[in-house]
Backbone bond lengths (Angstrom), bond angles and torsions (degrees), N, CA, C in turn:
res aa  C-N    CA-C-N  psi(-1)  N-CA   C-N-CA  omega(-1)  CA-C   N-CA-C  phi
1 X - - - 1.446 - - 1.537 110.92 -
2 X 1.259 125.84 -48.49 1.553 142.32 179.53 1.411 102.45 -49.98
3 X 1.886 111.06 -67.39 1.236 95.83 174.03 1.899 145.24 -80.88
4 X 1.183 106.82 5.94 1.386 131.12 151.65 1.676 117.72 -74.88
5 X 0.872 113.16 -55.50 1.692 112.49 149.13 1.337 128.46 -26.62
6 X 1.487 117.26 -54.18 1.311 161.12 177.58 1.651 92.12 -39.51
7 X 1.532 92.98 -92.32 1.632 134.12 176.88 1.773 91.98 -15.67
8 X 1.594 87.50 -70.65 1.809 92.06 -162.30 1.363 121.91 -40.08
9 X 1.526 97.46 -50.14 1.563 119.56 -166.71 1.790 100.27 -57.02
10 X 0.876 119.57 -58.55 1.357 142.85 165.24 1.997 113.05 -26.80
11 X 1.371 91.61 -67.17 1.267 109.16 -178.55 1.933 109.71 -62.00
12 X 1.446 100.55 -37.26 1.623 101.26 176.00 1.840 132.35 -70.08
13 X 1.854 80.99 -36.21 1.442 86.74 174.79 1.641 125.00 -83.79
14 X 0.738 93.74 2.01 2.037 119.18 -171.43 1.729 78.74 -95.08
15 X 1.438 145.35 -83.88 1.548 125.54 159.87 1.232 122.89 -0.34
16 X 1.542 125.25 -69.81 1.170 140.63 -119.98 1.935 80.13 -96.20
17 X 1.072 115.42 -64.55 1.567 127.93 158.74 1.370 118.25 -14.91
18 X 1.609 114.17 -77.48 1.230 121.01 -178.05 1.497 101.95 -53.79
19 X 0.990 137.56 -59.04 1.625 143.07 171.69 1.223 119.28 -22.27
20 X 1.661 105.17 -66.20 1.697 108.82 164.78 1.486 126.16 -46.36
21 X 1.349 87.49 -47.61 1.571 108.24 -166.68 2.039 102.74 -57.71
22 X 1.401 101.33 -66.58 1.795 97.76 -179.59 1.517 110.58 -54.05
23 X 1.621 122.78 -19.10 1.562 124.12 -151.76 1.653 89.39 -93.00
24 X 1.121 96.85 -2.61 1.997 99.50 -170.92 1.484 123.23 -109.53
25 X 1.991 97.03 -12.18 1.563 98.46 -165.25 1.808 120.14 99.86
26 X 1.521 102.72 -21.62 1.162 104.92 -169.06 1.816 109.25 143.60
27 X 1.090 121.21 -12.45 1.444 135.69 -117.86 1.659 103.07 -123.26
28 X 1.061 118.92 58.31 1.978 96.55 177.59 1.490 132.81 -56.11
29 X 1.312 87.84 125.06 1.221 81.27 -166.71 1.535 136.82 -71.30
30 X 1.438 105.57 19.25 1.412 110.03 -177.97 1.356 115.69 -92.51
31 X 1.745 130.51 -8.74 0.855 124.70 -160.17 1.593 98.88 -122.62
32 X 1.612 120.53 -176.24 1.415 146.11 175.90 1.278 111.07 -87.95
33 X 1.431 91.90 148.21 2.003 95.80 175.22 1.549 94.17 -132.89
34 X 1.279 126.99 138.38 1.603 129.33 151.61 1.412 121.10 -69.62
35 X 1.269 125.60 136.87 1.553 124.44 168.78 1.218 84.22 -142.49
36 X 1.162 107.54 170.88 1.679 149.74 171.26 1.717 99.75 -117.47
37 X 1.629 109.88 131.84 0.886 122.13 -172.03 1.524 109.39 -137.35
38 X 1.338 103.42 133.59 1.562 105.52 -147.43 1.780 101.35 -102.09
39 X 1.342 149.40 116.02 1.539 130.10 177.96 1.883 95.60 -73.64
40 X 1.216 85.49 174.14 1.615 117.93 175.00 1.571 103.67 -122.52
41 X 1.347 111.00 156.04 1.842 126.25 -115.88 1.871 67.50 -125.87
42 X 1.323 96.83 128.83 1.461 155.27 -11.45 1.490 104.51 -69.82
43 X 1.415 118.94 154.69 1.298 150.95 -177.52 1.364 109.67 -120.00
44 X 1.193 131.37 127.13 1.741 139.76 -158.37 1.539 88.18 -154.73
45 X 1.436 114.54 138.92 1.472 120.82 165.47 1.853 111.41 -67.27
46 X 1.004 122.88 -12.65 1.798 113.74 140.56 1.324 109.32 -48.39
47 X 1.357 137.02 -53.55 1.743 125.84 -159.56 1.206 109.96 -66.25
48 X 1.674 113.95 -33.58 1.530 127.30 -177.18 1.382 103.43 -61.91
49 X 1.165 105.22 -53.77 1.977 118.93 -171.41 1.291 95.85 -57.19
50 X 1.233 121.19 -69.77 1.562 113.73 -171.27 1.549 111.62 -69.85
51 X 1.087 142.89 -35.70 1.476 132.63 136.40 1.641 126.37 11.85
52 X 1.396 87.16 -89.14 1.512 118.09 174.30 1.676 120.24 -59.29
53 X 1.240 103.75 -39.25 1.706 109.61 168.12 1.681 93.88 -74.21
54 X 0.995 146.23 -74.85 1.103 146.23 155.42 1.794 118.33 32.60
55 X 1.481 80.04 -64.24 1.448 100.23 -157.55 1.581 105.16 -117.36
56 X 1.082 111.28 -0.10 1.334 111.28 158.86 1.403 121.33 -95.04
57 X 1.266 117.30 -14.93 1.231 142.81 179.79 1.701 116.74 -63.89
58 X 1.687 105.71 -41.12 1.582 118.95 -157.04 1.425 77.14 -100.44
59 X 1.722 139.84 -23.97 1.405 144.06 175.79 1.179 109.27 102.85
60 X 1.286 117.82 43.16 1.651 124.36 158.88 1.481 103.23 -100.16
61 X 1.009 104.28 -171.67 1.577 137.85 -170.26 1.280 120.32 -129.68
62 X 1.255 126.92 125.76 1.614 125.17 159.82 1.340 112.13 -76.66
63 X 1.404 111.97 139.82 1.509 113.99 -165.54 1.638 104.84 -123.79
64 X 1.338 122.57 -2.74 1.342 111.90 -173.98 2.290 84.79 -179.14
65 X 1.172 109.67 167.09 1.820 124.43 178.80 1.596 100.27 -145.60
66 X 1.167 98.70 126.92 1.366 108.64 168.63 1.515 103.88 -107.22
67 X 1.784 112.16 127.83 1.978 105.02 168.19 1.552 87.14 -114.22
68 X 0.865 138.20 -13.58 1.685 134.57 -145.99 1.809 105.55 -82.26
69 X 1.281 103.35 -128.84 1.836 96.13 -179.25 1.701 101.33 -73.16
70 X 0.945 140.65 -42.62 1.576 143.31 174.05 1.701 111.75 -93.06
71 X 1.452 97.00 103.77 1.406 104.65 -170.58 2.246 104.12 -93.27
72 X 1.744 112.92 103.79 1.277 93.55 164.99 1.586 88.22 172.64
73 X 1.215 110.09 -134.35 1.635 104.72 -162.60 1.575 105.98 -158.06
74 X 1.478 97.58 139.20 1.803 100.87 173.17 1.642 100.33 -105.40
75 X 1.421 90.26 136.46 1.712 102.85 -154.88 1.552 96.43 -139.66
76 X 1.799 105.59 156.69 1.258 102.60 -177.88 1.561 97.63 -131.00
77 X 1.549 101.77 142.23 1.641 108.97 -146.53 1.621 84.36 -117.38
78 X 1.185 126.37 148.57 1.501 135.48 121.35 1.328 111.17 -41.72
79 X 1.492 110.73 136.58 1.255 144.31 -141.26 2.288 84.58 -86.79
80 X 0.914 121.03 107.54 1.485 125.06 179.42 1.412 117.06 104.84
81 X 1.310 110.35 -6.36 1.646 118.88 178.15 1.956 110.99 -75.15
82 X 1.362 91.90 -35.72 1.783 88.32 176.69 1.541 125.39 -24.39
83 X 1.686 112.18 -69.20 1.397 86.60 -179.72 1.014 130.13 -93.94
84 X 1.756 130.32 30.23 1.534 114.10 146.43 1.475 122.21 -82.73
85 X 1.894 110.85 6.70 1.221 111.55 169.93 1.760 99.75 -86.57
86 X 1.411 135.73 -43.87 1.409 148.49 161.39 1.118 110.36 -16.40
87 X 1.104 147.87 -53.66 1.505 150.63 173.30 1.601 126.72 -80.38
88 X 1.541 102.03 -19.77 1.702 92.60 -178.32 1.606 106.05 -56.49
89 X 1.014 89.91 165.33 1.793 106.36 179.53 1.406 113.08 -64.34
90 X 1.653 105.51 -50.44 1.855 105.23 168.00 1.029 122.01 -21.80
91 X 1.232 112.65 -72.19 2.150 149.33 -158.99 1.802 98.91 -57.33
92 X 1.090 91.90 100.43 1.234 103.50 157.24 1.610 121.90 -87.74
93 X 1.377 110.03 -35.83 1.338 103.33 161.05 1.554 106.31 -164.57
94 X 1.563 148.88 166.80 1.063 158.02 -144.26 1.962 109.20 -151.34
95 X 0.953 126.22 132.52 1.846 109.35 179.97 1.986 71.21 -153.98
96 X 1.210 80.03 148.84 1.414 108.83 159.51 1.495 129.65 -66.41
97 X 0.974 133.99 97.96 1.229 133.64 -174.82 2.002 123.71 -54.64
98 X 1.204 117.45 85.39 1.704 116.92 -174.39 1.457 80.59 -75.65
99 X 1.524 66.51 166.94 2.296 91.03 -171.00 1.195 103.66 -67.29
100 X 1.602 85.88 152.85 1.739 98.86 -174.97 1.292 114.84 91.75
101 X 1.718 125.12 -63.00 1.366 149.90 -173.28 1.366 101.64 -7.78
102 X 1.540 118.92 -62.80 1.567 121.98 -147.36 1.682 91.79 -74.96
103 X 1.528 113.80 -62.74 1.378 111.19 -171.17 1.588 115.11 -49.34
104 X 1.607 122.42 -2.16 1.581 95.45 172.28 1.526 104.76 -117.30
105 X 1.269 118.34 -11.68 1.248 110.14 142.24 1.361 127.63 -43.03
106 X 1.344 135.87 -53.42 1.186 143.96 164.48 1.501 122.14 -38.63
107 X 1.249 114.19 -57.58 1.003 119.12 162.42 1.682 118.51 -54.48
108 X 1.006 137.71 -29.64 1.701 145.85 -179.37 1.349 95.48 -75.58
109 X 1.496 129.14 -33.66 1.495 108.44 -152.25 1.811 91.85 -106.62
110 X 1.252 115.78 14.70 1.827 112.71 -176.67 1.355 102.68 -55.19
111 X 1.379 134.21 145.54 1.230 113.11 169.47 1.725 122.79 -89.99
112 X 1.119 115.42 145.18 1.515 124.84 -174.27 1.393 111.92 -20.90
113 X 1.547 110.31 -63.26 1.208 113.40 -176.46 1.807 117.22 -65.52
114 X 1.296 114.23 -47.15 1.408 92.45 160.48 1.470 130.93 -66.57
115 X 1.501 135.17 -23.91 1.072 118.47 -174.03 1.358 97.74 -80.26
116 X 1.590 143.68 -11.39 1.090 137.82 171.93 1.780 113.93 -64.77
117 X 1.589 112.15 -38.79 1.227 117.73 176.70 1.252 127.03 -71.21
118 X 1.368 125.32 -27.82 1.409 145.88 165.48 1.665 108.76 -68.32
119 X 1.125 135.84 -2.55 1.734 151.57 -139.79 1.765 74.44 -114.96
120 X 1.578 109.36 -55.43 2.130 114.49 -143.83 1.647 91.72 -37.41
């Protein structure tokens, strides 16, 4: 009986999954996604502020700020929050962050003179 019980429970939530999963795009909704989120020019430490409230707001996290040649932020979103970040006025554009992504960006945007000083 226990393990027929078992079975069921098993068998329903494996449903319940696939359900979320097609109703999302792919996407469960219980978890976080990283993107990098790019502003549109001009950039004022207001866009950052409201940015960051932004996105702390929907209950993500900022995970890294770019001011240098790529002005915006790698951020970690609740899983369906993306496109009410897609439309703010800031956002010039939004990409999903695949692994790794942010840290070699990071590395591209060092500026000359420090990565020259870090070189001695």
């Amino acid at each position: 009986m226990y393990i027929r019980g078992s079975i069921f429970t098993i068998v329903i939530l494996g449903f319940i999954t696939t359900a979320v999963t097609a109703a999302t795009g792919g996407e469960i909704l219980t978890g976080f996604t990283n993107f990098i989120v790019v502003f549109k020019k001009p950039v004022s430490e207001q866009v950052y502020q409201r940015a960051r409230s932004d996105v702390e707001s929907a209950g993500g996290q900022v995970t890294n700020e770019y001011h240098h040649s790529l002005k915006g932020l790698a951020v970690e979103l609740p899983n369906g929050f993306v496109n009410t970040f897609e439309s703010k006025p800031y956002v010039d554009f939004i990409e999903k962050d695949e692994d790794g992504k942010k840290n070699r960006i990071q590395f591209f945007l060092i500026p000359q003179d420090q990565l020259l000083s870090t070189a001695k």
